[in-house]
Wavefront OBJ file of the C-alpha trace (Angstrom):
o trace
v 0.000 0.000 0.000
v 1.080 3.555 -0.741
v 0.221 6.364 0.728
v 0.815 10.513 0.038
v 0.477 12.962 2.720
v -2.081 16.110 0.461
v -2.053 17.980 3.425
v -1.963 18.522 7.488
v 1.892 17.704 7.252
v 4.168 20.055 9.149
v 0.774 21.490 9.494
v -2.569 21.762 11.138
v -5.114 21.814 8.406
v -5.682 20.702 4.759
v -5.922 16.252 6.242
v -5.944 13.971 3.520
v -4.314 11.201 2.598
v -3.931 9.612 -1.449
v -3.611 5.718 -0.690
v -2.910 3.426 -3.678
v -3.059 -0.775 -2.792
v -5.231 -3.800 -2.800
v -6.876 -2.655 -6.553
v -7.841 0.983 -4.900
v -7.171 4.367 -5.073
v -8.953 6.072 -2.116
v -8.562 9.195 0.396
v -8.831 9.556 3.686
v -10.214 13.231 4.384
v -9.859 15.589 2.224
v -9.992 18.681 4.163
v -9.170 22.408 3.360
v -6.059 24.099 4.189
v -6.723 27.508 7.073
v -4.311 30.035 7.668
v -2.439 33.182 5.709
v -2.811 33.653 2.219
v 0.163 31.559 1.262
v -1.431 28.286 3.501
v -5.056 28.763 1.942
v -3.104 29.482 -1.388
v -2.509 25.148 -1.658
v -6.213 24.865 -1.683
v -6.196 25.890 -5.536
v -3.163 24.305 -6.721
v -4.449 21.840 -9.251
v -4.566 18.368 -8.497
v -1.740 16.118 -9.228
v -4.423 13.079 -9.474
v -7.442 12.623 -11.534
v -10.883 13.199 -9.180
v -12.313 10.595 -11.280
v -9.929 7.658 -10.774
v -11.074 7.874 -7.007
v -12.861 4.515 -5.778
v -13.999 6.025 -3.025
v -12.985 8.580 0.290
v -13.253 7.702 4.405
v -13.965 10.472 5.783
v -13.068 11.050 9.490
v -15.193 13.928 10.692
v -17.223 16.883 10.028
v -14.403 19.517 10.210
v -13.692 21.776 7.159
v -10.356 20.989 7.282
v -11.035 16.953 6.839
v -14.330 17.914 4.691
v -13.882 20.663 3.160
v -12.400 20.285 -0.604
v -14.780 17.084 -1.544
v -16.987 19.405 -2.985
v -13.607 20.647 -5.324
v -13.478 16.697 -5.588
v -16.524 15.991 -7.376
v -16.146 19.582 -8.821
v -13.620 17.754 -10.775
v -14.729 14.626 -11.737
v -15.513 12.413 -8.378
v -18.157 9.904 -8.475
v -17.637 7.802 -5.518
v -18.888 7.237 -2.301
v -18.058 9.077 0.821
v -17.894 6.948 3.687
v -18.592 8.639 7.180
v -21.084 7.950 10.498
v -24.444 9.094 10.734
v -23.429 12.218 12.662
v -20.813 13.040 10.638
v -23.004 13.337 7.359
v -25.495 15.287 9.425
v -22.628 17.926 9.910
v -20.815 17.387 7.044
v -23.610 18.884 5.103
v -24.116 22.159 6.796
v -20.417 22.485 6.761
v -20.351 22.009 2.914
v -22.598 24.008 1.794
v -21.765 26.925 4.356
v -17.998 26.759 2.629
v -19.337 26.634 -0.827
v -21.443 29.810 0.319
v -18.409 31.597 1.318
v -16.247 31.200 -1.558
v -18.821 32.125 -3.615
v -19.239 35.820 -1.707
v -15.356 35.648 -1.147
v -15.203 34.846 -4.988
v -17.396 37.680 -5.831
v -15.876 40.191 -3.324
v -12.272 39.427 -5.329
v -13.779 39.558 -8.720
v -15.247 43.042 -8.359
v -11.301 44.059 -7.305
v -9.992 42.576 -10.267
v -12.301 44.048 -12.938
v -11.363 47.521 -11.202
v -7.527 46.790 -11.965
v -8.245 45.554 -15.445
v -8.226 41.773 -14.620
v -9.977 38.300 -15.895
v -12.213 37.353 -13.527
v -11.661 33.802 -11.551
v -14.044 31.008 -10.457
v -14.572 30.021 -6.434
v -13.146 27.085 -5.430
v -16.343 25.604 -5.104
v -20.153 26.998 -5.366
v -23.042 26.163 -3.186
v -24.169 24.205 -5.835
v -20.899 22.281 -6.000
v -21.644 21.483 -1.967
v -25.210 20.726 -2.444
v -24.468 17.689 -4.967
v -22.131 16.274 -3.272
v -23.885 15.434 -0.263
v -25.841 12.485 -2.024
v -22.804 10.801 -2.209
v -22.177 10.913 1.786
v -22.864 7.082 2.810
v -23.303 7.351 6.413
v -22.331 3.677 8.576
v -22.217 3.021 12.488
v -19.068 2.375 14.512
v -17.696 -1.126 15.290
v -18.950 -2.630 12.204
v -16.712 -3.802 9.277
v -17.153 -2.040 5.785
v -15.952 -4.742 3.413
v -15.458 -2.331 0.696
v -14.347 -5.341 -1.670
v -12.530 -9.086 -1.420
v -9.082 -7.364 -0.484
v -10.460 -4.291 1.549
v -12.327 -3.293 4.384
v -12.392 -1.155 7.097
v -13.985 -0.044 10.594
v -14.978 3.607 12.182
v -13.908 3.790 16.321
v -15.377 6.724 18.151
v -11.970 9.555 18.548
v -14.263 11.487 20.969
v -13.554 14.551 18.780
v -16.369 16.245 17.604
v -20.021 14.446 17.299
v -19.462 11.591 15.277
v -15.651 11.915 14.565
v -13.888 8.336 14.002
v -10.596 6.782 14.199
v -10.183 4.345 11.140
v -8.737 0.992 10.812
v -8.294 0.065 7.142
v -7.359 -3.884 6.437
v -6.396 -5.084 3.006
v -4.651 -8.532 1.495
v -1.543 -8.089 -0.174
v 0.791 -10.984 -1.429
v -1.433 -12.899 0.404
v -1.027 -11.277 3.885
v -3.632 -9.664 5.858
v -2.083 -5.906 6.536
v -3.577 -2.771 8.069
v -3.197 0.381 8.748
v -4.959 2.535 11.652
v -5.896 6.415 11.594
v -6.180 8.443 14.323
v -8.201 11.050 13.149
v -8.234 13.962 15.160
v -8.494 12.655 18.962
v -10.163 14.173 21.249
v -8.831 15.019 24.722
v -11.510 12.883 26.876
v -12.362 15.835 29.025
v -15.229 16.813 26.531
v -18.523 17.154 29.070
v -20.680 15.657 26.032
v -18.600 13.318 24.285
v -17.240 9.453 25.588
v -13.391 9.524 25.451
v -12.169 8.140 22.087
v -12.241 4.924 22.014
v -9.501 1.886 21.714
v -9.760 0.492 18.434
v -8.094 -2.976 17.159
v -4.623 -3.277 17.036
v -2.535 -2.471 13.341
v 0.823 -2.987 11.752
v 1.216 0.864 10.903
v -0.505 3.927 12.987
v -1.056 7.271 11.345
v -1.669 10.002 14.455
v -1.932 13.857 14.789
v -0.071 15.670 16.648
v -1.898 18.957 17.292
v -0.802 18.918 21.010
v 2.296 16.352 20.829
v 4.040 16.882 23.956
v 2.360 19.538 25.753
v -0.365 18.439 28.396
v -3.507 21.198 28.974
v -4.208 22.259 32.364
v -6.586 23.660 34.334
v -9.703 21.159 32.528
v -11.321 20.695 35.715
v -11.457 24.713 36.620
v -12.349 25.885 32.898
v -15.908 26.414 33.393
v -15.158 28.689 36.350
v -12.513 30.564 34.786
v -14.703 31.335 31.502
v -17.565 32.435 34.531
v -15.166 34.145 36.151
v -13.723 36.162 32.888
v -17.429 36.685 31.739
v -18.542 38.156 35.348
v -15.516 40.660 35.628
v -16.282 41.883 32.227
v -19.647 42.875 32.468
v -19.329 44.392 36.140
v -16.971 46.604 33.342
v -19.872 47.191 31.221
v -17.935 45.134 28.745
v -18.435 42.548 25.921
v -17.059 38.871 26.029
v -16.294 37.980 22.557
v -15.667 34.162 22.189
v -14.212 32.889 18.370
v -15.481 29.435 18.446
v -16.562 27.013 15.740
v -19.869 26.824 15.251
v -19.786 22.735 15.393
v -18.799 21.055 18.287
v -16.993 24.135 20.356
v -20.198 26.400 20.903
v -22.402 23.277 21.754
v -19.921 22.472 24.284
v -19.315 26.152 26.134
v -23.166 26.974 26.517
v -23.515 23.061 28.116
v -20.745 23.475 30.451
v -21.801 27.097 31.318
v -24.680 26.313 32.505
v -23.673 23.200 33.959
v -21.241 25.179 36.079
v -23.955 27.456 37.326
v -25.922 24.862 38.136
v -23.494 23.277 40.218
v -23.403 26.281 42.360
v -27.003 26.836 42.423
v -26.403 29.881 40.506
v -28.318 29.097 37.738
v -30.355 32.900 37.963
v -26.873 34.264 37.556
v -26.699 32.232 34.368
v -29.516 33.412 33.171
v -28.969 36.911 33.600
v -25.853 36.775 31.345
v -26.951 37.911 27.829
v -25.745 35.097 25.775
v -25.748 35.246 21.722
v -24.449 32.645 19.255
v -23.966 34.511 16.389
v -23.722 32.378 13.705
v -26.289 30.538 11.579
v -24.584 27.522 10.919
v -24.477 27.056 14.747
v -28.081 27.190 14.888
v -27.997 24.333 12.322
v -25.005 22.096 14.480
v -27.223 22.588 17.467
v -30.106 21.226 15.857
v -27.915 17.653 15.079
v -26.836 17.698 18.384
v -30.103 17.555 20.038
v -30.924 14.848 17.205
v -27.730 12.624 17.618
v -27.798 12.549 21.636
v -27.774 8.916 21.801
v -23.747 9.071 20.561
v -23.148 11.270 23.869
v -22.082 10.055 27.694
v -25.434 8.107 28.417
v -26.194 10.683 31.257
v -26.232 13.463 29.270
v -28.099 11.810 26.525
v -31.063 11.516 29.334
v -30.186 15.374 29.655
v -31.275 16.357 26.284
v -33.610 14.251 25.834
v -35.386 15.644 28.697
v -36.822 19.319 29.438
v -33.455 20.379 31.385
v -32.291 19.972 27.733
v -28.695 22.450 28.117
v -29.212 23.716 24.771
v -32.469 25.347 25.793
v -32.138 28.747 27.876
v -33.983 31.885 28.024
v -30.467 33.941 28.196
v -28.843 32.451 24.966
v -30.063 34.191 21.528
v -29.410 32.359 18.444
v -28.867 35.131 15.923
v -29.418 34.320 12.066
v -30.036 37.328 10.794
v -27.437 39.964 8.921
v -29.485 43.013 10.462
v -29.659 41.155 13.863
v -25.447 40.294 13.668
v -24.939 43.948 13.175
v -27.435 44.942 16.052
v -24.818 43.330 18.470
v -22.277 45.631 17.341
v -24.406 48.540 17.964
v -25.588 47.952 21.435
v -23.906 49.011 24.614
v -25.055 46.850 26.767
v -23.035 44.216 28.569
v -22.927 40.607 26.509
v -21.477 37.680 25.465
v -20.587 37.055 21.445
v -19.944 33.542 20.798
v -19.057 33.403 16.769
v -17.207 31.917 14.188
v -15.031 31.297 12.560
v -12.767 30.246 15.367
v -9.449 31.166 14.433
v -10.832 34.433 13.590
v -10.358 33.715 9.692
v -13.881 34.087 8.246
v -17.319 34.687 9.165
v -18.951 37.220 11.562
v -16.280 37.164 14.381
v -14.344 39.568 12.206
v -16.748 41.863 12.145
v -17.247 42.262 16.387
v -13.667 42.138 16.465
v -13.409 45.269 14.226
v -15.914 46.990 16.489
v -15.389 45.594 20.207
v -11.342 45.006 20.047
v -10.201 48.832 20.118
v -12.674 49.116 23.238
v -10.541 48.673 26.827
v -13.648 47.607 28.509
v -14.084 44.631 25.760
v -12.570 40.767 26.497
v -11.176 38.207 23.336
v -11.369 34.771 24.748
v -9.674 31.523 23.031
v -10.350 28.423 23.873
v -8.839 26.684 20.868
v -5.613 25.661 18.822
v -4.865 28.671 16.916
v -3.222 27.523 13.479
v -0.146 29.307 12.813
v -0.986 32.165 10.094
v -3.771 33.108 11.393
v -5.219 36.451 13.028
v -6.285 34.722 15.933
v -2.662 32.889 16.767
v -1.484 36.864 15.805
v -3.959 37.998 18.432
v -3.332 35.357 21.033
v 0.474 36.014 20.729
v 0.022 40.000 21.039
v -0.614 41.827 18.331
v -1.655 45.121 18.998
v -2.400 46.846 15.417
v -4.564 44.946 13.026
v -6.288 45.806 9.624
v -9.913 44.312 9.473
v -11.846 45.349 6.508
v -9.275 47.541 5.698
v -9.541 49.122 8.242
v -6.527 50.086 10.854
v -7.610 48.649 14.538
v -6.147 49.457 17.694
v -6.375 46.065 20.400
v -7.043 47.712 23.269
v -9.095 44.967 24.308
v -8.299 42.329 27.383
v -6.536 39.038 25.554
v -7.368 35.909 27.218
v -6.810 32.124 26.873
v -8.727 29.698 28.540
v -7.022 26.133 28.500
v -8.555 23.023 28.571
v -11.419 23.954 25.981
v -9.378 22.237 23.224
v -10.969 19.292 21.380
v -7.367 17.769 20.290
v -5.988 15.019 22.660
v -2.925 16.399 24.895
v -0.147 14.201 25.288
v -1.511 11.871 27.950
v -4.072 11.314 25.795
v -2.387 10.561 23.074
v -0.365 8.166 24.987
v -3.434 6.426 26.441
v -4.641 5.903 23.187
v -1.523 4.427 21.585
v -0.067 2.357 24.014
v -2.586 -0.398 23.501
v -1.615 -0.296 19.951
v 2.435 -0.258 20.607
v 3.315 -3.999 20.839
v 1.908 -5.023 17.629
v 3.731 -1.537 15.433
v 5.588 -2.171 12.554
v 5.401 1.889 11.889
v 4.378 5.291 13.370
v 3.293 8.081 10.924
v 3.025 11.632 12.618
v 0.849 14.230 11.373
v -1.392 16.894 11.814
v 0.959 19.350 14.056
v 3.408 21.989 13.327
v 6.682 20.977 12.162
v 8.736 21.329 15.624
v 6.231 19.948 17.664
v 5.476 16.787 15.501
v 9.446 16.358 14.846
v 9.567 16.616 18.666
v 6.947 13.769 19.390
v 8.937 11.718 16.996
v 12.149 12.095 18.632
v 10.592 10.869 22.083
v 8.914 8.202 19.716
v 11.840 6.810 18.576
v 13.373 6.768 22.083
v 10.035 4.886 23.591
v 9.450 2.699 20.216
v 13.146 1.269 19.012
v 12.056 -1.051 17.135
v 9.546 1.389 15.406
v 9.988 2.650 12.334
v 8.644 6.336 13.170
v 8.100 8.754 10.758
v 6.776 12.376 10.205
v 4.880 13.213 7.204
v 6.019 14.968 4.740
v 3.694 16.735 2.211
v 3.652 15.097 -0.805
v 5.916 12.145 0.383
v 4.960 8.654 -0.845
v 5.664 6.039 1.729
v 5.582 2.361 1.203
v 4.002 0.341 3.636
l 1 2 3 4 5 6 7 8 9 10 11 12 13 14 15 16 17 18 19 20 21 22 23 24 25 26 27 28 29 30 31 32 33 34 35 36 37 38 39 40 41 42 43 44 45 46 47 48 49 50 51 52 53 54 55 56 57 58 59 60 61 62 63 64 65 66 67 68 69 70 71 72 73 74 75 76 77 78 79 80 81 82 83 84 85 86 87 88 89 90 91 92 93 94 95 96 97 98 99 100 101 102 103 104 105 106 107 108 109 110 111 112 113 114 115 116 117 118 119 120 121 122 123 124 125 126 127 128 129 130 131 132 133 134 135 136 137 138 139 140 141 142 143 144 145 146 147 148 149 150 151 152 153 154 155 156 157 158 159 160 161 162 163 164 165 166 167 168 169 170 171 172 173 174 175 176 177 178 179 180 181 182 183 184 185 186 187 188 189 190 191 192 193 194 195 196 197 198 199 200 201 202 203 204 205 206 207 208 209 210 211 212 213 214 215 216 217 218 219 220 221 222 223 224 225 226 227 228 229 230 231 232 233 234 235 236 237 238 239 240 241 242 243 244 245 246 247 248 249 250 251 252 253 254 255 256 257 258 259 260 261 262 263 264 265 266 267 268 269 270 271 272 273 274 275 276 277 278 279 280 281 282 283 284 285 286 287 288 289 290 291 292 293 294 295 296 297 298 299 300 301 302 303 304 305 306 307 308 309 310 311 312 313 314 315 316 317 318 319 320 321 322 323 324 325 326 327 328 329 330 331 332 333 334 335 336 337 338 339 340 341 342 343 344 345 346 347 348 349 350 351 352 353 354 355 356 357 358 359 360 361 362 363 364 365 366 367 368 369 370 371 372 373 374 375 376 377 378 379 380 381 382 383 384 385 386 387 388 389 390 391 392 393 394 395 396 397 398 399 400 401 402 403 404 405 406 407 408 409 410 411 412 413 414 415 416 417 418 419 420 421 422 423 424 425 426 427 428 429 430 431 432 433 434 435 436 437 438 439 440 441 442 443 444 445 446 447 448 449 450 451 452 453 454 455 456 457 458 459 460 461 462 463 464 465 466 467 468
């Protein structure tokens, strides 16, 4: 079996994987790359493989960048099916079609700059339209059962306790009449999700591809994150202040209005809850929430009950789900003491950069992170101090209070990474690291090779083909 890195090597974003064996040519993910202009620039270099030889793709979870260029894919040619779990179609839809929405306004937006300067106009990446028909080839398929995809290949989803319906994959295959594999990570999540059941341990395999967002480092403070976000919020407003939180509208917002209210409730505070204005700004969040409450049964049984149930922690009278444009813009214009939740989450796209342009020059105003912040993009500039920013072409002043609230990340630390792959250590042949910035991913490696000798470990290397 071969396989190609296409992406999320040395890197956070653009997963997928070209892998050639067993009478198949098949991806796993094929996401879109997030970052500066010269990172999202790889999203339109052409393709150095026909769309249309493609048996098939296994796709891993929702995320854009694991979902997010297989509308390009059939764009270009692809016919095949799109393997994924129930939950992840759900989401993978919305996600889609929200992308092929924004490239088409982005598109537009860029072609009205180049007919000023004289300039052929270009085409989006994808339309809409390109999203839309796509989705009929999603082929949804529960965890813990085997795909046999034909006589020489199969394969099997494992819960990574990621995002709603995100999967390990374990992909088996005869080859010189041998029985080999090959196991996927995925993104893993970090087991602390309030929601979510940690990932779970899949079957052993020869070869191991994992990420390696956090290789290394170990988050703190999970247990007292609810309090500190309270605590942030609370000292804010006594300021008259806004909270704004950049957090992706799947799986992220979901989880801070549960565990918000959660925490309150654990105090027997929940009044105080209520009386803090709360608005998700972002109508593809209104959309995730919706397949939440559908796809309880793939939470922690408990909470399942939850949402089932009239203390449902999605429903409260303080949170505002705001669709509209007018409504958006209404935020911006109030004075009145709040909390913005909105994407995008790394501050890239969507209506985040618009309260940033109006809240951040404000010294009574409060950015909160809770997430990975991909190198190249305004929020890792944010997080790591920038204090003079151009938003809409506009010059902004960050006058603003900068905070980071650890713990809130959906990627597996290193303890959790190390739970997960020990199981899977006496039967390695290889270990493939991706999915994490160059130094940190060379770093897990090097302790790798130390705790693994007779390992072949390897870091991915874009566009590398490695034999297995």
């Amino acid at each position: 079996m071969n396989i190609r890195f296409l992406g999320a090597a040395g890197q956070v974003t653009g997963s997928g994987c070209l892998l050639e064996g067993a009478g198949h040519k098949f991806l796993v993910d094929f996401g879109q790359f997030q970052g500066d202009e010269v990172i999202v620039r790889q999203n339109y270099q052409p393709l150095d493989f026909k769309a249309s030889e493609i048996d098939f793709v296994i796709l891993t979870h929702a995320h854009i960048d694991h979902s997010g260029r297989l509308p390009l894919l059939y764009k270009q040619g692809f016919r095949g099916k799109i393997f994924c779990t129930y939950p992840t179609a759900a989401l993978a839809e919305i996600l889609m079609k929200d992308s092929g929405k924004i490239h088409e306004e982005e598109n537009e937006w860029e072609n009205r700059k180049r007919m000023r300067a004289g300039l052929d106009a270009v085409e989006p990446l994808y339309s809409f339209e390109d999203a839309e028909e796509t989705v009929p080839y999603l082929y949804p398929m529960p965890y813990r059962k085997k795909h046999q995809v034909s006589e020489s290949l199969s394969f099997e989803y494992f819960d990574a306790g990621h995002l709603l319906g995100s999967s390990s994959v374990r992909i088996e295959w005869f080859e010189d009449g041998l029985l080999k594999s090959i196991l996927f990570s995925g993104d893993l999540g970090s087991g602390n999700n309030p929601m979510l059941p940690a990932a779970d341990h899949p079957e052993p395999a020869q070869a191991v591809v994992i990420e390696s967002t956090y290789g290394l480092e170990y988050h703190h403070n999970m247990r007292r994150r609810a309090s500190q976000l309270a605590e942030i919020i609370e000292e804010t407003m006594e300021k008259g202040g806004t909270v704004l939180i950049p957090s992706f509208a799947v799986g992220r917002t979901q989880e801070i209005i549960f565990e918000l209210k959660a925490h309150y409730v654990s105090l027997d505070r929940l009044d105080d809850f209520y009386d803090i204005p709360i608005y998700v700004d972002s109508p593809l969040a209104i959309h995730a929430t919706g397949i939440y409450e559908k796809f309880a049964d793939y939470y922690r049984p408990e909470i399942a009950a939850k949402v089932k149930s009239p203390e449902n922690p999605f429903d409260a009278p303080n949170v505002t789900y705001v669709s509209e444009h007018e409504a958006s813009m209404a935020l911006d214009r109030s004075p009145k003491p709040k909390v913005i939740i909105s994407a995008s989450g790394m501050c890239e796209a969507g209506r985040i950069r618009h309260h940033l342009k109006h809240y951040l020059w404000k010294r009574e105003t409060t950015l909160v992170f809770i997430g990975f912040q991909a190198e190249g993009t305004l929020g890792r500039a944010l997080k790591d101090g920038l204090k003079d920013i151009h938003l809409f072409n506009d010059p902004i002043k960050v006058n603003a209070r900068i905070e980071f609230v650890e713990g809130y990340s959906g990627h597996a630390d290193q303890a959790a990474l190390d739970s997960w792959l020990e199981p899977l250590e006496p039967h390695l042949s290889h270990l493939i690291i991706n999915h994490g910035e160059a130094p940190r991913s060379h770093a897990f490696a090097e302790v790798m090779e130390t705790r693994l000798p007779d390992v072949k470990v390897i870091v991915a290397d874009m566009n590398e083909q490695y034999l297995l």
